[in-house]
N, C-alpha and C positions, 0 to 999 in steps of 0.2 A: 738466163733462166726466165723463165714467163713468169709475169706477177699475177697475186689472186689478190685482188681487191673484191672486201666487203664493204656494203653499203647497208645502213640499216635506218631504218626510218619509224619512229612511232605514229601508229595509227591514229588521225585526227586526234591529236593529242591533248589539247584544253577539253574536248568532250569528253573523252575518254578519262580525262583527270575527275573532270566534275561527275562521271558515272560512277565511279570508286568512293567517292564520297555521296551520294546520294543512287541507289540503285533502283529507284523506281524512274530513271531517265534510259534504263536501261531499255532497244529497241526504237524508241520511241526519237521520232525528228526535233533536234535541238540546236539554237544557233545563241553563241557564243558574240556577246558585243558589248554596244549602247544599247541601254535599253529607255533611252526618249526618240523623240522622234528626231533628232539631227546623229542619230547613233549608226555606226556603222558594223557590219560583219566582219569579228576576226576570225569563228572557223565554223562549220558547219558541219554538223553529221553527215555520216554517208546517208541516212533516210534523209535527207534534208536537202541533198544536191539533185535527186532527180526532179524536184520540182523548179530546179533552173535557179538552186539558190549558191552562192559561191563567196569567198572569203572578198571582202572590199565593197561588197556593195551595200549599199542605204539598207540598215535596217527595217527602215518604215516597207520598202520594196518587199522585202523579205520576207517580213509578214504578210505580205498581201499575196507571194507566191504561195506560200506554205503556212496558211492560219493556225494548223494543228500543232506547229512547232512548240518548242518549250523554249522561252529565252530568258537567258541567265547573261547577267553581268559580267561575270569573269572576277579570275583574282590570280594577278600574278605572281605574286606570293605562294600561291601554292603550286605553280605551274613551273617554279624557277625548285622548289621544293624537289618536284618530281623527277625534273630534269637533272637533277643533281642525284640523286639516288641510283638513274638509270647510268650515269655518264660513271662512278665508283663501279659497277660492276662489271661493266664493261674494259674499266679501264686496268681491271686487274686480274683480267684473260687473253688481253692483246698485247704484240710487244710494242704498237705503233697505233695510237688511236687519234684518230681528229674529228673536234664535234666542230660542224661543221653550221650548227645551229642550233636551236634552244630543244631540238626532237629528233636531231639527226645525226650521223658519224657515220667514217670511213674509218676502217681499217685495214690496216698494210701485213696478211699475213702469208707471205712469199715464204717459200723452204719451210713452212710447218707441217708440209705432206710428209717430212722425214719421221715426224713422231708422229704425228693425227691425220687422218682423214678430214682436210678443212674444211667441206662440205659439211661431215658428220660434228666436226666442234662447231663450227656456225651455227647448226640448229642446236645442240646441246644451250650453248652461249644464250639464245632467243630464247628457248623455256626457261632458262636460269631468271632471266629477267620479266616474263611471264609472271611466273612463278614468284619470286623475290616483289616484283612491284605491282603485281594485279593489271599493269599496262596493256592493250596487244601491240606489237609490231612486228614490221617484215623485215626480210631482206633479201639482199639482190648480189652472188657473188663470180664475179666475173675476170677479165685477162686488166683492166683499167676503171677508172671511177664513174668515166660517161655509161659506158656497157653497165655497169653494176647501178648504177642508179635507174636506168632505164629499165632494169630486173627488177629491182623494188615496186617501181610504180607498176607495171606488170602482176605482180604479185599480189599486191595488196587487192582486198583489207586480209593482216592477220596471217601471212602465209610467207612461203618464201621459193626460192629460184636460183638456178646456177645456168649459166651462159655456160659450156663448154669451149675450151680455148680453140679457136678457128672457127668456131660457128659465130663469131660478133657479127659479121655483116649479114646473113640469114636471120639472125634473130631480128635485127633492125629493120630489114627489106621492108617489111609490110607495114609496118605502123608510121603514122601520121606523121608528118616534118617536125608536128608541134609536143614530139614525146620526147625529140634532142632539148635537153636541158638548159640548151643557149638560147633559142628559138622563142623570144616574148612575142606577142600578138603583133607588134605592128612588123616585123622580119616575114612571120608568117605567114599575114596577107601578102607582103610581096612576091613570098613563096609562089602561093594559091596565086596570085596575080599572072606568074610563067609559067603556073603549069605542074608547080614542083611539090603534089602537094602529100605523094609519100616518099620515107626515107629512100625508097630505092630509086625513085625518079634522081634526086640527088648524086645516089649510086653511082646510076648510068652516064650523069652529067663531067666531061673532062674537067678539071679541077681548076681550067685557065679562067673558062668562062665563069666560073663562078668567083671568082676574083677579080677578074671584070666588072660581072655586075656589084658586087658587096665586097670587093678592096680584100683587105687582111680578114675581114670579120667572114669572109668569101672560104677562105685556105680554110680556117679553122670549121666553120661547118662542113665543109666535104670532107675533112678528118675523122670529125666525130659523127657524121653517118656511117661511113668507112669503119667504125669501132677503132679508129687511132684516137690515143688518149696519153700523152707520157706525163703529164700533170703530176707529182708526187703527192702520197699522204704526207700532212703537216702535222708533223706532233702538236697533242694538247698539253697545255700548260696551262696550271692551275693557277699562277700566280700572272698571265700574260698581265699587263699593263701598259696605260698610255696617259704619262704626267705633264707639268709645267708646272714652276716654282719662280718667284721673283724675289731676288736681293736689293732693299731700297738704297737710294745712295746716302741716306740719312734715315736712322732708326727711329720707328714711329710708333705711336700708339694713340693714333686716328684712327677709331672703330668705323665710322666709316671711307674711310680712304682701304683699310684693310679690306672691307667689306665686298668694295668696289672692283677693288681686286682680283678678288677671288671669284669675283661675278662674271667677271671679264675674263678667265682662266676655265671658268666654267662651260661658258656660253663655247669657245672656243675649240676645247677638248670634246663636246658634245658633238659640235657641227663634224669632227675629224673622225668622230665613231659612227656618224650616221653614214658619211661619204664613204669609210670602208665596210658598212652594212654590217656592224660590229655593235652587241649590246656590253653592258660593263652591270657587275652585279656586287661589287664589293667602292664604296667611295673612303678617302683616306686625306685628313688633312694635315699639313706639317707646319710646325712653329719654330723656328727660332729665336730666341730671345740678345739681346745684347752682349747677356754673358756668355752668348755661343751655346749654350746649353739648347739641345735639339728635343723637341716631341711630339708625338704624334698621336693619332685617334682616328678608326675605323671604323663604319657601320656594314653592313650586309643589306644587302637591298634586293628587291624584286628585278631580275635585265631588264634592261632600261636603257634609253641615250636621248632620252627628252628631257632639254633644258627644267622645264618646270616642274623636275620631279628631282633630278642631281641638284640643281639649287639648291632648295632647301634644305635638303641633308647636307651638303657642302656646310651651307650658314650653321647650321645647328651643331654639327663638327666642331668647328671653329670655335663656337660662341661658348659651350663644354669646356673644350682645348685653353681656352685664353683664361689662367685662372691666377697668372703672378700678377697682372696689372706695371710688367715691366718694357721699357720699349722692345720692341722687335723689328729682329734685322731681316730676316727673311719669311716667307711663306709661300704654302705648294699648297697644289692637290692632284690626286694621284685616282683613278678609275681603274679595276682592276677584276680578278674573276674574268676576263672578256671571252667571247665566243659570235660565231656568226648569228645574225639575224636582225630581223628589222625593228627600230621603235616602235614601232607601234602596237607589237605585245603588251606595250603597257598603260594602253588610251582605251581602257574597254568603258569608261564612261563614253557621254554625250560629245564626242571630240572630233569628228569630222573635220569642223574649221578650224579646228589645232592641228589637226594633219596638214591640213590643206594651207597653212600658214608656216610649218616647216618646210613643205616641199619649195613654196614661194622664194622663202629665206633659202632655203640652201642653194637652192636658183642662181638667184643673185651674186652670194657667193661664189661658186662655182664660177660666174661671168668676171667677176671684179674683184675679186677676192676674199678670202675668209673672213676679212675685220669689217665688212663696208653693211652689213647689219650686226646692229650692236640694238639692244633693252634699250628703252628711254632714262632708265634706272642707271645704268652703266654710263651713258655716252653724258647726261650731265652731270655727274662725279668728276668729268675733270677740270671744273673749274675750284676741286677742294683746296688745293695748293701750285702753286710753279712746279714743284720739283715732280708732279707724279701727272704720270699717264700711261693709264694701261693701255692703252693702243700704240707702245712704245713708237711715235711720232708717224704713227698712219692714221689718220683719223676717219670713220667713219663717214663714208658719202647719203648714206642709207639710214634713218631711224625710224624702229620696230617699236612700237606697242608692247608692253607685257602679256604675254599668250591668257596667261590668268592670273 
């Protein structure tokens, strides 16, 4: 059976958020960031992108393309709000949905042509959420995910599209290498470098040579110009998580040995969300006590996977949580709610060199491993005792400054 994948994507979605709350931004060029001068762009109106303005760049730049713009802070809080409203009613018209980011999702609805027209529930689904959230978005519904995403971006703004099954490679032929979904800027110049620089150049290219020149990453682009795509939709899961817990070899009730702890479980579990391009929106801390008796405590948070914001909700967890004053044997913390997308939804202050200092650090990591940047805070903690170290006997080659 041919699969129908939908794709659905909300329109510039932090603008769109902050137009529903304030609608005299409605029409009008507005960018979404820092708003000092070391502030960066996290989204921009569609008025806002012909003047050559685009998400990442210096907001100071930004305003010198586009004066007229309107810039606002941002609040992710309410943008994780929205996201969550859109993601419920979605997710109780599909039998298979995966958000795929904090504005985005796939849905896997194969054999629902027995009862519905998926075309015609597709768009019914889109005004439901219209409608129900005040939001716009598109979508894009096609034989696989590549094809249907690349119908979205097509689409948009506010509209939507179906690829008919065996038209994939006609619809792809003409448009630009840089609308396949894998294809980042530096692939692309090498595209534009040989020549390749629409889909169907690609097309016509035998499948050797392109594996030649770009190895495995070679196969899979001339798949996905081709409209081959066997990738599965991933169920969402509301409860997805990703923890660490430490049992001491001796029960303690050193508030800071705890502290350190958990600082180091933090920093850690953070770096593993960023590297899977994965935000976490719910944090959870657990105790143990001596008498084995177990407890826990949970806050809800704006997505997020920057150290300097799970921190302190972590600490402040904890410091709630710890109220017998008896030793404890063990302690966790747990990151959950998760979904695709990038940290940096959640830097809309002055935070350029806090990006530019996690990109650094995860670097490093990535080179040498996960432990070899550690907080100044964290790496001299382990002289509080012998028996404890949280870098269970890897120590730290690398020591980072606190971001803030």
């Amino acid at each position: 059976m041919d699969r129908s994948i939908l794709h659905m994507d909300l329109d510039a979605f932090f603008v769109s958020c902050e137009r529903l709350l304030d609608s005299r931004l409605q029409g009008r060029p507005v960018l979404i960031g820092g708003t000092g001068g070391r502030g960066v762009v996290s989204a921009a109106s569609y008025e806002a992108r012909p003047f050559g303005v685009h998400s990442g760049m210096p907001m100071k730049m930004a305003r010198v393309l586009c004066p007229e713009a309107v810039v606002i802070r941002g609040n992710a809080g309410t943008y994780t709000k929205f996201s969550r409203e859109v993601t419920d009613i979605l997710r109780e018209r599909v039998p298979l949905l995966e958000k795929s980011s904090i504005d985005e999702f796939y849905a896997d609805m194969t054999g629902m042509d027995r009862f519905h027209g998926i075309y015609k529930y597709a768009s019914e689904m889109r005004q439901a959420v219209i409608k129900e959230t005040g939001l716009p978005i598109s979508f894009g519904l096609a034989v696989n995910k590549t094809v249907s995403k690349v119908a979205t971006n097509e689409a948009k703004p506010n509209n939507q599209l179906k690829v008919a099954h065996g038209l994939e490679k006609i619809f792809l032929a003409p448009l630009s290498v840089k609308k396949i979904p894998m294809i980042g800027d530096k692939t692309f110049q090498q595209l534009c470098n040989l020549g390749l620089k629409q889909v169907s150049h690609i097309q016509q290219m035998p499948v050797e040579a392109m594996q030649q020149v770009f190895g495995k990453h070679g196969l899979l682009m001339w798949e996905r110009a081709n409209g081959v795509d066997k990738s599965p939709v991933v169920a969402y899961h509301e409860r997805k998580s990703i923890s660490n817990e430490r049992t001491f070899g001796k029960d303690t009730i050193d508030i800071p040995k705890l502290e350190t702890t958990l600082s180091a479980m933090v920093e850690n579990l953070a770096y593993k969300l960023r590297k899977a391009n994965k935000v976490a929106a719910c944090v959870s801390v657990k105790i143990r006590y001596s008498d084995f008796n177990t407890y826990s405590k949970q806050q809800k948070i704006p997505y997020t996977a920057a150290d300097h914001i799970l921190l302190p909700t972590t600490l402040e967890l904890f410091h709630k949580l710890y109220d017998r004053r008896l030793r404890i044997r063990l302690i966790g913390v747990r990151f959950s709610d998760l979904t695709g997308g990038n940290y940096q939804i959640s830097l809309f202050e002055d935070a350029s060199k806090t990006v530019q200092l996690y990109r650094a650090m995860d670097r490093i990591r990535e080179r040498y491993g996960s432990r070899t940047v550690m907080r100044a805070s964290t790496f001299g903690a382990r002289s509080i005792g012998n028996d404890f170290d949280p870098f269970n006997g890897e120590p730290p080659i690398v020591l980072a400054h606190r971001t803030r």
